[in-house]
N, C-alpha and C positions, 0 to 999 in steps of 0.2 A: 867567470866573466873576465873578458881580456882587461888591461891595463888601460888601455885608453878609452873604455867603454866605464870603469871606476872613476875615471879622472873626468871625467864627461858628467857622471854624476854629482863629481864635488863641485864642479866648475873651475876647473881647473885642469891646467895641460897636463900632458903624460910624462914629460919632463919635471914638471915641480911634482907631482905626485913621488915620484921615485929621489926627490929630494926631501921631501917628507921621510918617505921612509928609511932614508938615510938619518935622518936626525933625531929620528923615533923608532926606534926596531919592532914595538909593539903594533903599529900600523900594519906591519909586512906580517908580523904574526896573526894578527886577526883577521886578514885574506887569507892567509893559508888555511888559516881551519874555517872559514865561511866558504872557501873552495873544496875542502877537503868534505865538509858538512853535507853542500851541495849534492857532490858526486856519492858521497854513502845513500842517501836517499835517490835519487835517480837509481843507483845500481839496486839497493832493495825493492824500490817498485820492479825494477827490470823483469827480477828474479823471480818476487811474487805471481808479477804477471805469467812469466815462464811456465811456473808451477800451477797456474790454475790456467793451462791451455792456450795462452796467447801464442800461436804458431810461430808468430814474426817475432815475440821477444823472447821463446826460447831459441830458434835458429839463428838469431843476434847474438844471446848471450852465449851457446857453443860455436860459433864464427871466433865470437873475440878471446872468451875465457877456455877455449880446450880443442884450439886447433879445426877444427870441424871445417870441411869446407861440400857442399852443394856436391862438384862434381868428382867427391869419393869415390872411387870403387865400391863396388855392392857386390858380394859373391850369392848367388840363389845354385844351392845344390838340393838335389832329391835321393834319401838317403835310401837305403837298401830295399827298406821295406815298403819302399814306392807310395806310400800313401803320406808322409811328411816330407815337408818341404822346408828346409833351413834358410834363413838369409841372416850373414853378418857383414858387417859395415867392416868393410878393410880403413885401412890406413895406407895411404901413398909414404913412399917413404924419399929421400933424395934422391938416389939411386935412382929411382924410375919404379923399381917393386913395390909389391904391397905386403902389407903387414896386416892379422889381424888388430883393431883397434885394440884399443889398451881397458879400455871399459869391458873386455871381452864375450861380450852379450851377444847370442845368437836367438833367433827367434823361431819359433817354431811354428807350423801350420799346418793342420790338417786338411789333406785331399778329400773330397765326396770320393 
């Protein structure tokens, strides 16, 4: 919660708020951890959700927490023996090249 949205609660401007917590340090201390409190819960549900299938809060939570971005490179090759099919998630790198990703997971698939 922003500052002037706190100070709106107490009835009070955002300027005496931050004189508040100039005169009382415990004030600032007890936003920070009712901030900090907040954001661990929001990011545990994120995560939960991640893990039981929610498409959009795992592709959120690899967006923010591990780089991951939508338009990756994807390599699909077909290996010798022509009936599997591999795809791994590259990694863009600054350069302009790719890399494979660091999770180095390739998936496999069988042709009919």
């Amino acid at each position: 919660m922003v500052y002037i949205k706190v100070a709106d609660y107490f009835g009070m401007t955002e300027k005496t708020l931050r004189a508040v917590e100039g005169r009382q340090p415990e004030v600032s201390t007890a936003y920070s951890k009712g901030k900090a409190m907040a954001i661990a819960d929001v990011a545990t549900s994120l995560y939960e959700q991640a893990k039981n299938g929610n498409i959009h809060a795992a592709k959120f939570y690899l967006k923010t927490q591990a780089g991951w971005r939508e338009d990756a490179p994807v390599e699909l090759y077909q290996s010798d023996d022509e009936r599997t099919w591999k795809i791994q998630i590259m990694r863009a790198k600054e350069d302009g090249t790719t890399e494979p990703s660091p999770t180095g997971r390739v998936i496999e698939l069988e042709s009919d």
